[in-house]
N, C-alpha and C positions, 0 to 999 in steps of 0.2 A: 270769389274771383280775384278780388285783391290778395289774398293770400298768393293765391296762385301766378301774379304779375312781379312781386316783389322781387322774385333775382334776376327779373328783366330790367322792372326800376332802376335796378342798380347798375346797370349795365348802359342805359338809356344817362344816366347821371353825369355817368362817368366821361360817356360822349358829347355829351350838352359843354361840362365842363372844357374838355379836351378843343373843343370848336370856339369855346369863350377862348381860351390862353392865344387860340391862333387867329381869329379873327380881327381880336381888339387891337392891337399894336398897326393894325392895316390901317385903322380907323379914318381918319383926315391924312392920311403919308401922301395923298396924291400918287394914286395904284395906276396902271397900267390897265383899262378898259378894252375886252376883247369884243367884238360882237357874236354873236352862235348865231347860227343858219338860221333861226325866227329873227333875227335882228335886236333880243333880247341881250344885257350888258351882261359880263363873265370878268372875276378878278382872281388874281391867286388868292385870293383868300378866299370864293368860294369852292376853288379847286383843294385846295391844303385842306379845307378843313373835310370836306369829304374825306379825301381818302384818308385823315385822322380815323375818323369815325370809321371808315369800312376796316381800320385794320383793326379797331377796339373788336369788333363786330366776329371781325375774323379768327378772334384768337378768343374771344370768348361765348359764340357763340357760333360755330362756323357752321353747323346743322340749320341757321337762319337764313331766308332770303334775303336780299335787301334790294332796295333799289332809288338808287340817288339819281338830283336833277342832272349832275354834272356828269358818272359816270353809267346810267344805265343798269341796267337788271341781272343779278346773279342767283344763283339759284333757286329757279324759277316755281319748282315743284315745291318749295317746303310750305307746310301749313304754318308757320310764323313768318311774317315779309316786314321789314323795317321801309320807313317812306323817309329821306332825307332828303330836307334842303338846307344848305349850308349857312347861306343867307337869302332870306325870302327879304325881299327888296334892296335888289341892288342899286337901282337906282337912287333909291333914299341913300345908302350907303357910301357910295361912289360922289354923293353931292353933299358928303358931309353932317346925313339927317340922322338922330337917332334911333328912326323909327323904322327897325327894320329888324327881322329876326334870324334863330337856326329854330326850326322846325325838327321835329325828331316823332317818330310816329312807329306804333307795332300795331300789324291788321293778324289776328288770329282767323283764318278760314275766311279772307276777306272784310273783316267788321275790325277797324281801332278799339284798342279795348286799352291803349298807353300813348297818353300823346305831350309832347313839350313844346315851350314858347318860350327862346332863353334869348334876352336880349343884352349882346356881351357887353356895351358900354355902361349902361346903367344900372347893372348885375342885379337884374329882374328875373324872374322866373316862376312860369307856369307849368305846374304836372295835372294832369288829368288821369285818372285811372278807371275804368271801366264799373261801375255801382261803387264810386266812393266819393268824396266831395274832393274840390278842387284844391290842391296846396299853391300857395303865393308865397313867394319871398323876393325882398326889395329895402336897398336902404333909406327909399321914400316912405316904407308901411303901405298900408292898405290889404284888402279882405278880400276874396275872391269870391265874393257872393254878387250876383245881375240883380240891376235894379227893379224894383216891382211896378214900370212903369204899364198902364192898362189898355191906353187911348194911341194911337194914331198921332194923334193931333198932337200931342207929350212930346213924343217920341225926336229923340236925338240921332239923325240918319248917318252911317257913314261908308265910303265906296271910295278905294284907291285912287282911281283917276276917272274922267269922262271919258279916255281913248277908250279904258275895257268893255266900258258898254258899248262900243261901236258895233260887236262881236255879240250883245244881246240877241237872244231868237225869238221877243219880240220887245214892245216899247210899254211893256207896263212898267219900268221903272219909272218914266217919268210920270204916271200916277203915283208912284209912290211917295216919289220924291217930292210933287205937289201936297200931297196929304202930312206929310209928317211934319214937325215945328222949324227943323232946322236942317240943312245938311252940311256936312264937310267932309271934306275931301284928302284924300292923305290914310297912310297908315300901313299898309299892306297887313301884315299877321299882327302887330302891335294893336290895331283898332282892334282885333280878336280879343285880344288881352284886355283892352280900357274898355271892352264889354262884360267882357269877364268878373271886372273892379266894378261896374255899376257905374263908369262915368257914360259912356254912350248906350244908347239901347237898341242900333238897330245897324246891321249891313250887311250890304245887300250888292253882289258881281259875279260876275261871271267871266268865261276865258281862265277857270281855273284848272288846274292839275292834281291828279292826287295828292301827289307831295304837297299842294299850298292849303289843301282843307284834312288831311288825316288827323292832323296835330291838334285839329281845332276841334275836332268834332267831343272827345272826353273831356274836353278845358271846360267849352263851354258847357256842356251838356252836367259834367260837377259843379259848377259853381251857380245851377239854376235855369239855364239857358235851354233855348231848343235851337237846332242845327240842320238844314235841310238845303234840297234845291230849292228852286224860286215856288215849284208847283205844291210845295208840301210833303214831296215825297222823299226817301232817303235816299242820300248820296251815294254817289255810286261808280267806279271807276268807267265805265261807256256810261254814263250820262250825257246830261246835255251842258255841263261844266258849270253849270250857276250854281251859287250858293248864298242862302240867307239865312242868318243869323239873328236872334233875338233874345230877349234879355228876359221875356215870360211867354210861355202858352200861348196867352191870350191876347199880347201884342204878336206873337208871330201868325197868330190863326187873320189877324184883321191886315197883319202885312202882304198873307197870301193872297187873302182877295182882293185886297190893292193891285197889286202884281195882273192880278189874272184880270183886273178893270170890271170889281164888283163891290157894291157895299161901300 
């Protein structure tokens, strides 16, 4: 199968790049903050870099679907569909944090089988590829292998903010979040990535979008990880939008019964 991704790789590369060059110069300039119809923040720099990306997309692979936060779904029919978010955490973004990403994502017949975590300031980068192990690159180092944490009790929790769980469909998070050692707060697709590295081992929200878990699901899933909704089962564009992530099996099987208020 990775044979078979690689001149999408390259393609997905080239866009991750193209989104670092137009993103990063935004950085702290003090943008211009729109609001979109959910009351969610929008800057030209998640617009530009979209349509960066849709037009790599368009000229080199125009038989692809794709479908970005900012502009919506093109064609709709193909059996390759690209998931773009330009930058997943605006908020972190717009307030100067660098913990925020461009997500890039290929679903073959529905299922990610190509997904990226390219953080333009600190020119980090995660590829996930469908049955291959996770590449990292970073001028901090580190490995993209999840920590072999077992226990609950161990476990390093992390979750964007307390708003998103408002939108929980039900309150076993805060069993979880009781059980586990620590939580913190903060990260949006970046916590994906310091799960990915093995510094945290668990998170856990919901109110998500395709576009905010496509990218995640090969990251983690290559570097160790298991990736689901909150019930254990796989994610799923009409789901129920929660997503939990964990760093082994066997910490995500004792998260699930956390979650569900068992064990």
């Amino acid at each position: 199968m990775t044979d078979d991704l690689t001149p999408f790789l390259d393609v997905a590369t080239m866009m991750a790049d193209a989104a670092r060059c137009v993103v990063r110069p935004w950085f702290r300039r003090g943008v211009t903050v729109a609001d979109k119809a959910d009351e969610s923040p929008v800057t030209i720099a998640d617009r530009t870099a979209e349509r960066v990306m849709r037009a790599i997309l368009a000229e080199r692979l125009p038989e692809h679907g794709v479908f970005g936060e900012e502009f919506g779904l093109a064609n709709e029919a193909a059996r390759y569909r690209w998931l773009l978010d330009p930058v997943d955490g605006t908020r972190a973004f717009v307030t100067g944090r660098p913990l925020f990403g461009t997500l890039i994502a290929l679903l073959r017949d529905g299922e990610p089988v190509l997904g990226v975590i390219d953080q333009p300031v600190l020119q980090e980068r995660w590829i996930g590829l469908a049955g291959a192990a996770t590449r990292f690159t970073s001028p901090l180092g580190g490995v993209a292998v999840t920590r072999p944490c077992l226990r609950l009790a161990d476990a390093e929790l992390s979750c964007t903010s307390p708003e998103m769980l408002e939108s929980a469909p039900h309150d076993g998070w805060k069993t979880l979040k009781a059980r586990a050692k620590r939580m913190t707060w903060g990260g949006d697709c970046y916590a994906y990535g310091l799960l990915a590295l093995g510094q945290i081992d668990l998170v856990a929200e919901c109110d998500m979008n395709p576009w905010d878990w496509a990218a995640l699901v090969p990251v983690i899933e290559g570097a160790g990880g298991k990736i689901t909704a909150w019930d254990g089962s796989p994610l799923r564009a009409d789901g129920d939008r929660t997503v939990l992530a964990a760093g082994s099996p066997a910490l995500h099987a004792e998260a699930v019964r956390a979650l569900a208020g068992h064990g």
